[in-house]
C-alpha angles and dihedrals in degrees: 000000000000134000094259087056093042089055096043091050093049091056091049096055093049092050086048084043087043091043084048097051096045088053095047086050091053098045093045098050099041089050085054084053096044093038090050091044095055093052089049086053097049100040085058092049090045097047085043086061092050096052098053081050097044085047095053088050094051084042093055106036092035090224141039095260115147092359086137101061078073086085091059100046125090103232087058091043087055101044095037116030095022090060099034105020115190083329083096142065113191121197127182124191127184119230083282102063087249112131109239092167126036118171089203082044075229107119095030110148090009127127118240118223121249095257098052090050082052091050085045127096112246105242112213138208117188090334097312110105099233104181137354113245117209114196107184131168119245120186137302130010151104089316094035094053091036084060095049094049086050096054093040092053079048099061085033093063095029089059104036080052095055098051089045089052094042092046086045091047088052092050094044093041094060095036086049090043091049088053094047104044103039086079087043088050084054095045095059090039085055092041091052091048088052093049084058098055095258104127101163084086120118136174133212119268085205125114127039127007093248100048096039086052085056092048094049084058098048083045097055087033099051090042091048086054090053096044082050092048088048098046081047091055097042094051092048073056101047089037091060098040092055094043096043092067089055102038075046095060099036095050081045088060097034085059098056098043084052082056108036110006086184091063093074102107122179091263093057088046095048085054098048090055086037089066098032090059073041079070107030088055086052097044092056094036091058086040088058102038086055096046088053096055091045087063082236102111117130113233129186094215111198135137109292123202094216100195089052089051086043094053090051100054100049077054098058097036092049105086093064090048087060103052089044090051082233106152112227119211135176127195102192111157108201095244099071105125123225119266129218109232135099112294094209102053089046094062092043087059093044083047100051083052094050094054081041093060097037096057091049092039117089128237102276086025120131129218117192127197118207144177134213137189117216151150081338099305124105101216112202114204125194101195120196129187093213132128096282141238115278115246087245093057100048097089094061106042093115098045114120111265102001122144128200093207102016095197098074128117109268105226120219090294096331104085094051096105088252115098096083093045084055098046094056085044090058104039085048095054089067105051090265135123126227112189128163134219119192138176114202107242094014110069137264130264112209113195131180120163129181128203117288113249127201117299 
């Protein structure tokens, strides 16, 4: 048992001993109260039942003469001392406050205060209250010792009861500590192998609500660590293998020209500024794809006339349509709002699908780009007629440097896995969706829409 258990035990067991002491507090003082409450009870009905004999006494003699002698009979024995004992002192006053009848034979003759005349019980005789009767405990007796039994079973069973719950407290803290803390045992096992770098561990949801609902989250937490590891490694990866062809090219050509400076020709020039444009075009294209995910990218929001922006992109990117004999369409109706967002990084993302369709579109092929208006929201759509793209690849379409057929040329930037990341990055940095559908052999429709602004 560890020290965690111990302690926990150990609180357990004092809020079982506290619990303990407060109840027996309680019983004890509530049976007081009950037990004091039923003397007081009986003392009232046995001093009523005094009072209707001592009155037909008065009522038949006509005066308190030889009242005393009561104390002496057997009937009275029976019905008085045997009952009460010693537990019982009986005083009875005339009209006056004298004592004319004393069961201790103490206060005869005596007068009794005005306060005690007040505490007594009138005694009547044909309506005329004729004396004052006092009925008091003294000592020990039946109900004396009754009330002492009683206390004494009390404190017995409280405390018999306190050293069973607090046992039982001892045996269910440690059972119950040993329940609780084993997951958290395997939550901090699982904690130190991901500190050190270890994140195929798992624990077990099993157990309480509570608990599993903590292991659910260390699950998800410690799986999305790993995916994150794993899309680190892979874009270290992805990051030299796209930078190796070029670095290749330009130390190629370095060598010779160390060798030979006269060897460098126009064309060797032209592809050494062709890779290094190859890196330059990485390099941004990473800075802005992190920046976007970072939620730090720096936008120039206006109004934006998308079927304008639209327009002027199909016209740049035309020209390498047409070489490829790829056809070119629009579908613009003439109610599409304006939207806020930056021009310029909306036509950088309808770019990046564009290059995206016309390298999967055949020759003779046709990619068509269309806008909709609906529920608020103008939706952009860049439609191909290419192979497809296959059902498994779909969900990670937009990853950064994924690639559906991985054996394809890589173009001047455009073939690094990362147009499509970029693009999400961007339509999501200005409150919009991109999403994709595709049909394998019959071509891929890419959409992104952002909110409708005024007109």
């Amino acid at each position: 048992m560890n020290k965690l258990s111990i302690r926990l035990t150990l609180a357990l067991s004092l809020v079982a001993l506290v619990a303990i002491v407060a109840a027996a507090g309680i019983a004890t003082t509530v049976g007081d109260r009950m037990f004091s409450a039923f003397l007081a009870g009986y003392r009232t009905v046995r001093a009523e039942d005094l009072e209707s004999m001592f009155g037909a006494y008065y009522e038949e003699r006509g005066s308190w003469a030889g009242v005393q002698t009561l104390f002496r009979r057997g009937p009275f024995m029976m019905h008085g001392r045997m009952r009460f004992g010693l537990a019982e002192h009986i005083i009875l006053a005339d009209a006056d406050g004298v004592v004319v009848a004393d069961s201790t034979y103490q206060q005869l003759g005596q007068k009794l205060s005005a306060a005690a005349m007040r505490g007594g019980l009138p005694v009547r005789a044909d309506g005329v209250r004729v004396g004052t009767l006092i009925v008091m405990s003294i000592g020990a007796g039946p109900l004396f010792e009754l009330e002492v039994a009683y206390r004494a079973s009390v404190r017995q069973a409280v405390v018999t009861a306190g050293a069973v719950a607090l046992l039982a407290a001892i045996v269910l803290g440690s059972v119950l500590s040993r329940r609780l803390l084993k997951p958290i045992a395997e939550l901090s096992a699982a904690a130190d192998a991901i500190a050190s770098r270890d994140l195929s561990g798992r624990v077990s949801e099993a157990g309480e609500v509570e608990l599993a609902e903590l292991a659910r989250s260390f699950n998800r937490m410690a799986e999305s660590l790993a995916q994150s590891e794993e899309a680190r490694r892979r874009l270290v990866a992805d990051v030299a293998h796209e930078l190796r062809t070029p670095l290749s090219v330009i130390r190629g050509h370095l060598e010779r020209l160390q060798t030979d400076p006269s060897r460098l020709t126009e064309a060797g020039a032209a592809s050494l500024h062709d890779e290094a444009l190859r890196m330059s075009r990485l390099v941004e294209d990473l800075q802005d794809l992190s920046l976007a995910e970072a939620g730090r990218l720096a936008l120039s929001r206006q109004p934006v006339h998308l079927n304008a922006l639209i327009r002027n992109t199909l016209a740049a990117h035309g020209p390498a349509f047409a070489n490829k004999g790829v056809q070119l369409t629009e579908d613009l109706p003439g109610d599409v709002p304006v939207v806020e967002g930056d021009a310029d990084r909306l036509s950088q993302v309808l770019g990046n699908l564009l290059a995206n369709s016309l390298r999967h579109t055949p020759p003779g092929g046709q990619v068509m780009v269309s806008a909709r208006l609906a529920a608020g929201r103008v939706t952009v759509t860049v439609a191909d007629a290419g192979e497809g793209i296959a059902a498994a690849d779909l969900p990670h379409i937009f990853d950064r440097f994924y690639r559906a057929d991985p054996a394809r040329q890589r173009g001047l930037g455009a073939g690094a896995g990362l147009g499509l990341a970029i693009a999400r990055g961007l339509v999501e940095a200005q409150r919009g969706r991109i999403w994709v559908d595709s049909v394998p052999g019959e071509g891929t429709r890419f959409h992104f829409d952002l909110p409708a602004g005024e007109a």
